[in-house]
N, CA, C and O of each residue as an XYZ file, in Angstrom:
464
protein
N     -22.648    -39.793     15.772
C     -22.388    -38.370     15.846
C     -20.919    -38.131     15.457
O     -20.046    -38.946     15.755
N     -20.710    -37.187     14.897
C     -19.658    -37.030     14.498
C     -18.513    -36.005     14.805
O     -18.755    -35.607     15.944
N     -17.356    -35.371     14.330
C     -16.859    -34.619     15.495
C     -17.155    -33.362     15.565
O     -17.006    -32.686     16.583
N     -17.669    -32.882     14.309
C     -17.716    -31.630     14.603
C     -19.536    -30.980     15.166
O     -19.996    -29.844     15.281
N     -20.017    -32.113     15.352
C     -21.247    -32.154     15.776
C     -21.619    -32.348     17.797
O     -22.562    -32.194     18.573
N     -19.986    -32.817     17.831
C     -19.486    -33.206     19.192
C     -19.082    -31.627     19.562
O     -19.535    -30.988     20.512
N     -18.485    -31.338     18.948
C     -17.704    -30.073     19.654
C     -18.537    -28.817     19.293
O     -17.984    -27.750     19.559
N     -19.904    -28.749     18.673
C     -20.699    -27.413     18.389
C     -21.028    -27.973     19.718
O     -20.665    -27.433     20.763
N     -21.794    -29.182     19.659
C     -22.602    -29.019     21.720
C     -21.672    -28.646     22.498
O     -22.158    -28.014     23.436
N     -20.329    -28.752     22.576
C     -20.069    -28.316     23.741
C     -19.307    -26.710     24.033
O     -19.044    -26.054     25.041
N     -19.161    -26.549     22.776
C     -19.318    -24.953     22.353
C     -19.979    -23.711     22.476
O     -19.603    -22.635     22.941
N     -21.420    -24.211     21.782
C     -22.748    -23.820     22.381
C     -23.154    -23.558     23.510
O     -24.239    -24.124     23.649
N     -22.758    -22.765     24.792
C     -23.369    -22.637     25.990
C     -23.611    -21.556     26.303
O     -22.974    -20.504     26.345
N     -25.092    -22.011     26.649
C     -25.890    -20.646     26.232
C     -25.731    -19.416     27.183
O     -25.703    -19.765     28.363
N     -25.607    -17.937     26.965
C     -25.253    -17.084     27.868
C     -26.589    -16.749     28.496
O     -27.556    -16.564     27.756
N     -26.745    -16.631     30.189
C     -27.201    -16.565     30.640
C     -28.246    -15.395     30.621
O     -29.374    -15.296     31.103
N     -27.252    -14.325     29.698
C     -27.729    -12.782     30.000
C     -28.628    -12.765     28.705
O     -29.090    -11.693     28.315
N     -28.845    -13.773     28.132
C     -29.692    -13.309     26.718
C     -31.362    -14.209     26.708
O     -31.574    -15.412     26.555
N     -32.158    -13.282     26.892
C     -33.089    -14.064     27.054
C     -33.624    -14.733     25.545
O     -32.991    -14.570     24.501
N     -35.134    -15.651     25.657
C     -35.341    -16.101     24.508
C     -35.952    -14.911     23.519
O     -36.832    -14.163     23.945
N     -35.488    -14.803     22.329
C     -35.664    -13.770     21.619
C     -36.341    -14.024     20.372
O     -36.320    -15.225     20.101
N     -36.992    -13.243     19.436
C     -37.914    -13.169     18.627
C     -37.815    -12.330     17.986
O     -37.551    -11.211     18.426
N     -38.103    -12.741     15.964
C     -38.333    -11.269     15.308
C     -39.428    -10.580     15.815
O     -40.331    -10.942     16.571
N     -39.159     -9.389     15.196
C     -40.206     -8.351     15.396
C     -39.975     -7.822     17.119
O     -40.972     -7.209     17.501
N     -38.991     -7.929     18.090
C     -38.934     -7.522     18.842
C     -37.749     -6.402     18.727
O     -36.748     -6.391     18.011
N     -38.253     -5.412     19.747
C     -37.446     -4.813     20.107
C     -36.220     -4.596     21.517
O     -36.480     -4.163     22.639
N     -35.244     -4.930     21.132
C     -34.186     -5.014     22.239
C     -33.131     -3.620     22.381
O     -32.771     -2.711     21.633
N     -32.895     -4.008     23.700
C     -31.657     -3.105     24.033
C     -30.490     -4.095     24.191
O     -30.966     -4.864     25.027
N     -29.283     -4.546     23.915
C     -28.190     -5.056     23.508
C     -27.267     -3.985     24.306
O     -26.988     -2.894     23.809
N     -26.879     -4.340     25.416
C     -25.187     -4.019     25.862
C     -24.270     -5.157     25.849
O     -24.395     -6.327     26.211
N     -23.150     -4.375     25.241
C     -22.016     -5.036     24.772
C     -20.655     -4.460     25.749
O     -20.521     -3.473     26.472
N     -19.942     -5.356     25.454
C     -18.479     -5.294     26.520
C     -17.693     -4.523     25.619
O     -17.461     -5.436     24.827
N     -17.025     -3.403     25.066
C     -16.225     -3.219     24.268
C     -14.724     -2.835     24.892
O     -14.734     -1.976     25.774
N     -13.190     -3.509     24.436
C     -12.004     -3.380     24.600
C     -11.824     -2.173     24.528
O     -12.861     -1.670     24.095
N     -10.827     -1.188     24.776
C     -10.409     -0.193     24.380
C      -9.040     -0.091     24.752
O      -8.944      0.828     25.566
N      -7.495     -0.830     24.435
C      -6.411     -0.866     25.101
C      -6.712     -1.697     26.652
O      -6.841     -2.916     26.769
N      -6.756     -1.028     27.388
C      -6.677     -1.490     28.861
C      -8.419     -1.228     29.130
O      -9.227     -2.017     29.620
N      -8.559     -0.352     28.809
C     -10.153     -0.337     29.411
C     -11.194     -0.862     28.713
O     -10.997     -1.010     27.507
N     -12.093     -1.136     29.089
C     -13.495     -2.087     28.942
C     -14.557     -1.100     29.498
O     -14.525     -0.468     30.554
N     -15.872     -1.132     28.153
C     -16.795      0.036     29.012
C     -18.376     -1.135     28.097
O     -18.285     -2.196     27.479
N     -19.081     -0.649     28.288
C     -20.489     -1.046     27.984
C     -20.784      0.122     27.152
O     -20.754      1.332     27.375
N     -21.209     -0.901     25.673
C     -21.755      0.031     24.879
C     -22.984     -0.255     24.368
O     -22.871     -1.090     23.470
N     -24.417      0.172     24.607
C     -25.719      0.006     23.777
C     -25.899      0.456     22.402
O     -25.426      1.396     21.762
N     -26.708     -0.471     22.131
C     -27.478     -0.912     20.746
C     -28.971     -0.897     20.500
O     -29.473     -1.971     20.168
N     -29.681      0.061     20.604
C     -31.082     -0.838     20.550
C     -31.843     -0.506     19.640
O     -31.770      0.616     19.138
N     -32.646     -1.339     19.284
C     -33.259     -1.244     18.103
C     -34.655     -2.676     17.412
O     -34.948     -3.367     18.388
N     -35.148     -2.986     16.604
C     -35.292     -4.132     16.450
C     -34.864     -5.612     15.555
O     -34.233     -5.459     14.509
N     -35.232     -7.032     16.010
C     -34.743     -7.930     16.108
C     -35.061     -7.392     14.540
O     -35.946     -6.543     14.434
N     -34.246     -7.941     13.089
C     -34.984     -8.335     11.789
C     -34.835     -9.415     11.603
O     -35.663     -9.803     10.779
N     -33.880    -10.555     12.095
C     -33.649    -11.905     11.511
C     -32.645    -12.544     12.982
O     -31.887    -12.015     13.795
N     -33.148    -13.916     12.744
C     -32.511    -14.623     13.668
C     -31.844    -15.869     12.679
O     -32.317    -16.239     11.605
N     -30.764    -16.340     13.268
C     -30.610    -17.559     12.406
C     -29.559    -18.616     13.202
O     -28.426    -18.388     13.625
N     -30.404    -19.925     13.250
C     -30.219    -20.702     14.551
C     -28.947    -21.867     14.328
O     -28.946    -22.352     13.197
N     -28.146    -22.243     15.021
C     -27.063    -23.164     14.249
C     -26.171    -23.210     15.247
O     -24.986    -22.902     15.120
N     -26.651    -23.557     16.174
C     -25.712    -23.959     17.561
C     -24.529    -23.113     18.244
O     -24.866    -22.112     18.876
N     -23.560    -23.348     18.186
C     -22.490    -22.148     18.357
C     -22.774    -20.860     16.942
O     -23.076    -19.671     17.043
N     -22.657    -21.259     16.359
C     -22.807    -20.285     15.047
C     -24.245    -19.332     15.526
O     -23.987    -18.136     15.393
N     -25.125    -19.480     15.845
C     -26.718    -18.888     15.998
C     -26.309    -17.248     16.347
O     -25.479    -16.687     17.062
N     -27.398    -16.829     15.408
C     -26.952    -15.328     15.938
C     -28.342    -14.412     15.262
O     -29.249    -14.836     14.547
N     -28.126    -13.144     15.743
C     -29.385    -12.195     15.646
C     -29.079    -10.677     14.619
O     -27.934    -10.241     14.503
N     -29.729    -10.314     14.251
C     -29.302     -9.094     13.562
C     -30.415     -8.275     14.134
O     -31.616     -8.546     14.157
N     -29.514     -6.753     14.792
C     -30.648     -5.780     15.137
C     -30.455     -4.562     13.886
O     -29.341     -4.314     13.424
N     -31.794     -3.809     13.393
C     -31.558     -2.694     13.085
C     -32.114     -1.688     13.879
O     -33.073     -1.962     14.601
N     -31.512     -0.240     13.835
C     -32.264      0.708     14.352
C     -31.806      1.904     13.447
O     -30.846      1.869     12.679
N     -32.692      3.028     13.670
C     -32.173      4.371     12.886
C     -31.620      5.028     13.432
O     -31.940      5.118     14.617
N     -30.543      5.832     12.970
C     -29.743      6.579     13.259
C     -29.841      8.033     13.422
O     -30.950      8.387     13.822
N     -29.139      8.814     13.259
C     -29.076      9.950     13.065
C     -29.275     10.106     11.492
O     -28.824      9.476     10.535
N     -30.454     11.614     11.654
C     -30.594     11.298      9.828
C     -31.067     10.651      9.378
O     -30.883     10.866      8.180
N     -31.744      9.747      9.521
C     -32.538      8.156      9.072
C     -31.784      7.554      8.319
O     -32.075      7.310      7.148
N     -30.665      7.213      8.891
C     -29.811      6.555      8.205
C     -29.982      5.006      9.308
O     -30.002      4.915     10.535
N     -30.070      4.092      8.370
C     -30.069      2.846      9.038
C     -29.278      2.246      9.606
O     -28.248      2.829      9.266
N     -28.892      1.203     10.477
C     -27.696      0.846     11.284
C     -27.819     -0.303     11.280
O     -28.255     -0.396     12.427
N     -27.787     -1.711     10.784
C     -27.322     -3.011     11.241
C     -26.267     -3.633     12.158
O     -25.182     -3.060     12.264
N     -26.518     -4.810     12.855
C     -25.298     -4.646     13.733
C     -26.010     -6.321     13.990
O     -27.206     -6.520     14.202
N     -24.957     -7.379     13.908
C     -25.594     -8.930     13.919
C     -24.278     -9.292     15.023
O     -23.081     -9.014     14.942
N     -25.156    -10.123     16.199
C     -24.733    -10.129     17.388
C     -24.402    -12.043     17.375
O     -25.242    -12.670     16.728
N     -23.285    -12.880     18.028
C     -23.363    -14.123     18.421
C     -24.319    -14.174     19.560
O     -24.218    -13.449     20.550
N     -25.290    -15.101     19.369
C     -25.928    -15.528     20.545
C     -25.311    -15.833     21.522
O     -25.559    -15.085     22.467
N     -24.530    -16.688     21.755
C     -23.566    -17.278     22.876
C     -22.341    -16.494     22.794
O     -21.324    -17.186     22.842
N     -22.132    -15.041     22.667
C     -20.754    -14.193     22.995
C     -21.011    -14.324     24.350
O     -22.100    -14.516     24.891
N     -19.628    -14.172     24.984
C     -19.216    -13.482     26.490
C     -19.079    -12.264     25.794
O     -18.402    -11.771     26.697
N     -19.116    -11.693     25.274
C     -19.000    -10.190     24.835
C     -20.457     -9.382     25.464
O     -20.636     -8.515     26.320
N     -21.288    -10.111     24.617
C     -22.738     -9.637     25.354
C     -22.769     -9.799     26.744
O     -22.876    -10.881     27.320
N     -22.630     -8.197     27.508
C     -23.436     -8.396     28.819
C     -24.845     -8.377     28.874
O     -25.051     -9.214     29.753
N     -25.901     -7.986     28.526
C     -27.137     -8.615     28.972
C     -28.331     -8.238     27.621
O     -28.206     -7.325     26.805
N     -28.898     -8.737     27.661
C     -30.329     -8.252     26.446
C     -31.258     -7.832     27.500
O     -31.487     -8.363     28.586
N     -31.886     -6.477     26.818
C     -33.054     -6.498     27.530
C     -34.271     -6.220     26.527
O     -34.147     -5.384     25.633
N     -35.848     -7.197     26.766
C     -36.890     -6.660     25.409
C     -37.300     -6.016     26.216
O     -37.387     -6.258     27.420
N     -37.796     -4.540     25.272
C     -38.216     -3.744     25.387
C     -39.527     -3.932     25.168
O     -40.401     -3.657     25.990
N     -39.752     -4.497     23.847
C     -41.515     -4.704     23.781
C     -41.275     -5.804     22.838
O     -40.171     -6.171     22.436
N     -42.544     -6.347     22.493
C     -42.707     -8.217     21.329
C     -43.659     -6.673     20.246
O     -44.103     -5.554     20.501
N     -43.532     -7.626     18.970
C     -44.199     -7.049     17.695
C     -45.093     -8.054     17.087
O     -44.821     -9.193     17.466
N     -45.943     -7.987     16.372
C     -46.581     -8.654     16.090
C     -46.513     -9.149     14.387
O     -47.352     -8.789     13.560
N     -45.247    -10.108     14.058
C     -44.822    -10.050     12.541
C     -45.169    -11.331     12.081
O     -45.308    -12.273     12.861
N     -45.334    -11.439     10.730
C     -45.993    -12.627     10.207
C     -45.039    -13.267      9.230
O     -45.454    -13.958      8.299
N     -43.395    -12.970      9.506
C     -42.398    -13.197      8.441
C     -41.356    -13.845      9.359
O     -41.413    -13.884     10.588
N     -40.547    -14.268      8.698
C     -39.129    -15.148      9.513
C     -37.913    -13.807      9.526
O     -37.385    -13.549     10.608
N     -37.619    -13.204      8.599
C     -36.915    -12.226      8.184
C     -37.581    -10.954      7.386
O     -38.139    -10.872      6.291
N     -37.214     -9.794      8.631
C     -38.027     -8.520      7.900
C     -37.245     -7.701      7.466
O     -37.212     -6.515      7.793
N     -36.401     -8.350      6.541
C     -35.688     -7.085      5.584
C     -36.385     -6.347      4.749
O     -35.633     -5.764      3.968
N     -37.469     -6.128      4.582
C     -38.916     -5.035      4.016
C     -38.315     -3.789      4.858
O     -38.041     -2.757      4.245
N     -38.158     -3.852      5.906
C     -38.066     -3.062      6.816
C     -36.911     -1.712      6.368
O     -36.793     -0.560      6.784
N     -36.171     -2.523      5.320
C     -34.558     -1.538      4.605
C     -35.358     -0.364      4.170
O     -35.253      0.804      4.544
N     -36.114     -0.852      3.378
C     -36.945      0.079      2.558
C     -37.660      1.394      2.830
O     -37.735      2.418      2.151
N     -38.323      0.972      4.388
C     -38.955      1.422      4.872
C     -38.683      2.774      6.164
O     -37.883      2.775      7.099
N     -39.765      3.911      5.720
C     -38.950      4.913      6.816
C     -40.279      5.367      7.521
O     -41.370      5.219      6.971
N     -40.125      5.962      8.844
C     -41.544      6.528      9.458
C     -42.292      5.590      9.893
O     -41.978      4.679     10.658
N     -43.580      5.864      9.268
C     -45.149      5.464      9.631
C     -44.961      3.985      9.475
O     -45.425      3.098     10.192
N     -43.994      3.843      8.126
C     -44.655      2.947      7.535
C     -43.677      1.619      8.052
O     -43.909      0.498      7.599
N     -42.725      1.819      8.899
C     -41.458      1.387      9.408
C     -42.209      0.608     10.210
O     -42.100     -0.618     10.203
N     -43.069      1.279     10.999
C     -43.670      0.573     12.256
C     -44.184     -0.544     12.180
O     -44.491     -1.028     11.090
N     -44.429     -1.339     13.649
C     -44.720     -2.830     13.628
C     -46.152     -2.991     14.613
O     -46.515     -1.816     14.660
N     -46.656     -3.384     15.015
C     -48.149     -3.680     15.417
C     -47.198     -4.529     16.773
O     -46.205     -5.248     16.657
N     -48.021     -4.071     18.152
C     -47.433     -4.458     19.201
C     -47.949     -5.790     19.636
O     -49.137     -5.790     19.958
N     -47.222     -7.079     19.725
C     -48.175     -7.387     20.668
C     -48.187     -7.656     22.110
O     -47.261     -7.784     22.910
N     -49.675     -7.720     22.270
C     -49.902     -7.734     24.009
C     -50.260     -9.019     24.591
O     -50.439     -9.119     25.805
């Protein structure tokens, strides 16, 4: 093993507040944000489109719509102390690794098949 293979494991520790996650889900994401002296919690939610796994590096990208149907990306570290907690909202039922189809897509046709 080598060193920098030494120091991703011990880098890597996993935050407690993020459960195991999945495309096609939908999450709520609060985050710690600085502001000078103060610190407040700011939400995100929306769904998972891509995950991509790599020890300390591993991380998630949520989209959701905005105001206007304007789209919003926002790609989170798995293992931040920044993230205070994930919560899923619901699992989807997707048959892809990465649903960037989804850019394209507005409304009806946006939607994902739940599963139960």
């Amino acid at each position: 093993m080598n060193l920098v293979e030494s120091l991703d494991r011990q880098m890597a520790k996993p935050n407690p507040n993020v459960p195991e996650l999945n495309v096609g889900d939908e999450v709520r994401v609060n985050i710690r944000i600085v502001e000078g002296e103060r610190e407040r919690i700011q939400r995100f939610q929306g769904t998972i489109i891509s995950r991509r796994k790599g020890g300390a590096n591993a991380n998630f990208t949520v989209r959701r719509i905005a105001s206007h149907g304007i789209g919003v990306e926002r790609t989170f570290l798995l293992h931040s102390p920044r993230i205070d907690s994930v919560d899923i909202l619901r699992h989807s039922k997707v048959r892809r690794a990465k649903l960037y189809f989804l850019r394209e897509r507005r409304g009806r046709s946006a939607r994902l098949k739940e599963r139960r």
